[in-house]
C-alpha positions, -999 to 999 in steps of 0.1 A, spaced: -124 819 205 -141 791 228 -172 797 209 -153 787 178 -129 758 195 -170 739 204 -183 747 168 -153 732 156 -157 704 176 -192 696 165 -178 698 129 -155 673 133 -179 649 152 -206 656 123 -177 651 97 -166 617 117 -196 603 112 -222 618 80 -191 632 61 -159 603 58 -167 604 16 -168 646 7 -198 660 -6 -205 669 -39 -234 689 -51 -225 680 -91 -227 643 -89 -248 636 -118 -217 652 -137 -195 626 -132 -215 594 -118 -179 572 -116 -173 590 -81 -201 576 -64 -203 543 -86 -180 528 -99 -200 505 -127 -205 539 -145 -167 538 -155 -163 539 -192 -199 543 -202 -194 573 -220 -185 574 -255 -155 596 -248 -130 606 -224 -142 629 -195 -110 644 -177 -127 662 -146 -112 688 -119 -133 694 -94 -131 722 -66 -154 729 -36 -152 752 -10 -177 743 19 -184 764 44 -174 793 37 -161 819 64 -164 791 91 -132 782 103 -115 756 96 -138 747 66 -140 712 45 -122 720 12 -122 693 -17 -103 689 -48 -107 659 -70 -93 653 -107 -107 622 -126 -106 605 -158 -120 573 -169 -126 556 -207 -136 520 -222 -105 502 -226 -121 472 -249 -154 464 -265 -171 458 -231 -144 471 -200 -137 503 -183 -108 519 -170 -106 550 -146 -94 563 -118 -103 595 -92 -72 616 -73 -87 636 -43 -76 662 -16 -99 670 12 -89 688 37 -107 693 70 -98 722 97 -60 697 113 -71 670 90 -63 656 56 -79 627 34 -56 626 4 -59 597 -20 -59 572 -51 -91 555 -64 -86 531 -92 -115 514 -107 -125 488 -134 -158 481 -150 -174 453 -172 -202 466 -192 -229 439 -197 -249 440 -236 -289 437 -221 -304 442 -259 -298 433 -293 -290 471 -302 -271 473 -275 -295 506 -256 -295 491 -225 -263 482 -207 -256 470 -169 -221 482 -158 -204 464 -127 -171 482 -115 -149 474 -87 -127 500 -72 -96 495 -48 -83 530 -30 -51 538 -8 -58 572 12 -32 588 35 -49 604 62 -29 629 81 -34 651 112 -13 686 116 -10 689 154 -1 728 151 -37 735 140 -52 725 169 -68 737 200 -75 717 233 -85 716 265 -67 687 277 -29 695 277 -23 657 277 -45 652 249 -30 620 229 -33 632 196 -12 662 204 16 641 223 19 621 193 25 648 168 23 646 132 2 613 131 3 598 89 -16 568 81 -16 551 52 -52 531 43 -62 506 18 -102 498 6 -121 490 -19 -156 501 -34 -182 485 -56 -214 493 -80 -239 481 -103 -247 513 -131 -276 508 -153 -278 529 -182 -304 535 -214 -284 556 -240 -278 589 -226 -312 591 -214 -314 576 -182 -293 554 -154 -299 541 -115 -274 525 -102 -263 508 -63 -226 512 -44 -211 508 -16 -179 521 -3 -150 514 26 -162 475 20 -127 465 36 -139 488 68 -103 486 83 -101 489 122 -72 507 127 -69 540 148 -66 567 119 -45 588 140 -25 560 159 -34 573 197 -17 552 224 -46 542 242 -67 516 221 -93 543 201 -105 528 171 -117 553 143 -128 529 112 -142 542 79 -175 528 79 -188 514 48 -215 538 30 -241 531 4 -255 544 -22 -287 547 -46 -284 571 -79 -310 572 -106 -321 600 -135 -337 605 -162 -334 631 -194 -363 642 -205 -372 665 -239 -391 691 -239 -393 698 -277 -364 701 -304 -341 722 -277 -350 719 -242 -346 692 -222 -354 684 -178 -331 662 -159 -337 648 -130 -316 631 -106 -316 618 -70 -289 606 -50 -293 585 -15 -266 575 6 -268 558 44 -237 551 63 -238 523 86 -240 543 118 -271 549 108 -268 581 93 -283 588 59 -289 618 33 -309 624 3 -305 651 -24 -329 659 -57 -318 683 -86 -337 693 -117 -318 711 -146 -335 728 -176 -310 723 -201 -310 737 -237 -295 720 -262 -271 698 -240 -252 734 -239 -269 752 -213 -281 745 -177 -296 758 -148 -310 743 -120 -315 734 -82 -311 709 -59 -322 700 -24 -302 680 0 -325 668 28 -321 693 61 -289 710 48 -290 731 18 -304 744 -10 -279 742 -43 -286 766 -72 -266 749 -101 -255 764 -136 -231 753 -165 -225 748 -202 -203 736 -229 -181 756 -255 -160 732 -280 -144 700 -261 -147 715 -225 -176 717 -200 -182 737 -171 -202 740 -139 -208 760 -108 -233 751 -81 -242 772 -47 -256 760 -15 -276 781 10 -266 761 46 -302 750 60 -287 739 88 -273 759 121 -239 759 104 -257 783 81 -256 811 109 -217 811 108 -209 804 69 -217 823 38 -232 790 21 -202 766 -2 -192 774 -36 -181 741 -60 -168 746 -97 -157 715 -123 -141 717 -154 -145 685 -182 -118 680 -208 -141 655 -236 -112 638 -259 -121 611 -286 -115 580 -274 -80 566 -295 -89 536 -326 -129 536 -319 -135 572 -339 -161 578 -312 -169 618 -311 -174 639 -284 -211 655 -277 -199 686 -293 -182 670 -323 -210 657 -331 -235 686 -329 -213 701 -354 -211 672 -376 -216 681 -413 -237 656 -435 -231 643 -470 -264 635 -483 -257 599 -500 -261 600 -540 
């Protein structure tokens, strides 16, 4: 047991400091959660659940769930918003993201599009006393119980994108960077959310009438000074098929794989654990579902309405 109360502990000072925004192997999926210029750049609706189970067989375990949805509201705005769980061995992130974007026209034919979003989040963070384990009987998070927090911030991003071929974009996140004690000790311990930032880029590229390569990277530095870096590469087929890896720099390996069937998408990705958690945890396991609906009064189809789009030759 006191080999698992100092892992823990470790966990939660690596989670207090590399992990405040959860991880998510399947980014280039759904780029709004990490930027939010890229609301309402598709040409439908994407409603997205998201599950991931990190960890696995270590106690006390990060576990994530996030639904999101997001559409162009007008010629030129976006519209969406993210609803996430994360839960994290006593402690719980749970939350609203709402965010807006303006979609700027670069060209004449319209191909090349710079999106600039602004997000503004309230997360409740809360800490279940009954779940924990110390050495100190006077510890002050135990004497004050059930601690519930309630904390507002905002987020921001620039989301460059040519067609559905390629985007790089730049955000940041906790910009408001409250000081407040999270967990509302009586002695004067301060525990803000530092502001995080990231860099996201990809490209699509074809590989004959059917198969296609994406590539993608994702950076992110927090400003503690911690930063981390991941690289995937799908073969896709059709835009029906995938399968892929990624690399996230000294922690895992993910092994990613999905499709498409009518109006909904699906993924699952597996990471092998590089690191020493690896040697007490069966890797982490993260599944998403997409719901693509027509967007209302623009006619635009989803991807798959269109594959299956038949053609009247003109007269």
């Amino acid at each position: 047991m006191k080999k698992y109360i100092t892992i823990f502990a470790i966990t939660l000072s690596g989670l207090a400091s590399a992990q405040q925004i959860a991880l998510n192997s399947q980014y280039l999926f759904n780029e709004m959660i990490v930027n939010a210029g890229a609301t309402g750049t598709k040409e439908y609706i994407p409603v997205q659940f998201n599950f991931r189970k990190q960890w696995t067989s270590f106690p006390g375990s990060p576990t994530t769930q996030l639904i999101s949805a997001h559409s162009a509201i007008a010629k030129k705005m976006g519209f969406g918003g993210v609803i996430f769980n994360d839960v994290s061995g006593p402690s719980r992130r749970t939350g609203l993201n709402i965010n807006t974007s303006y979609q700027l026209q670069l060209d004449k034919r319209n191909n090349h599009k710079l999106g600039l979003g602004l997000g503004v989040s309230v997360t409740q963070h809360l800490i279940d006393v009954t779940k924990l384990t110390t050495y100190l009987p006077d510890d002050p998070a135990v004497l004050r119980g059930y601690n519930n927090q309630m904390v507002p911030d905002a987020n921001f991003g620039a989301f460059y994108h040519y067609k559905d071929k390629g985007f790089a974009g730049i955000s940041a996140s906790n910009l408001v960077q409250l000081k407040r004690d999270l967990y509302n000790f009586e002695n004067l311990l301060y525990n803000p959310l530092m502001r995080t930032y990231y860099v996201i880029g990809g490209y699509h590229f074809d590989l004959g009438k059917n198969f296609g390569l994406k590539t993608t990277a994702l950076g992110q530095v927090i400003e503690t000074g911690t930063w981390q870096a991941d690289l995937t590469l799908l073969g896709t087929y059709r835009d029906m098929l995938w399968l892929g890896a990624s690399y996230r720099h000294t922690d895992c390996v993910a092994f990613l794989a999905g499709g498409q069937v009518g109006p909904f998408k699906f993924g699952y990705s597996y990471d092998y654990t590089l690191s020493d958690i690896g040697k007490y945890s069966s890797g982490s396991h993260e599944i998403f579902l997409e719901l693509q609906l027509s967007r209302p009064k623009t006619g635009s189809a989803t991807p798959w309405m269109k594959r299956n789009r038949i053609y009247t030759p003109k007269n």
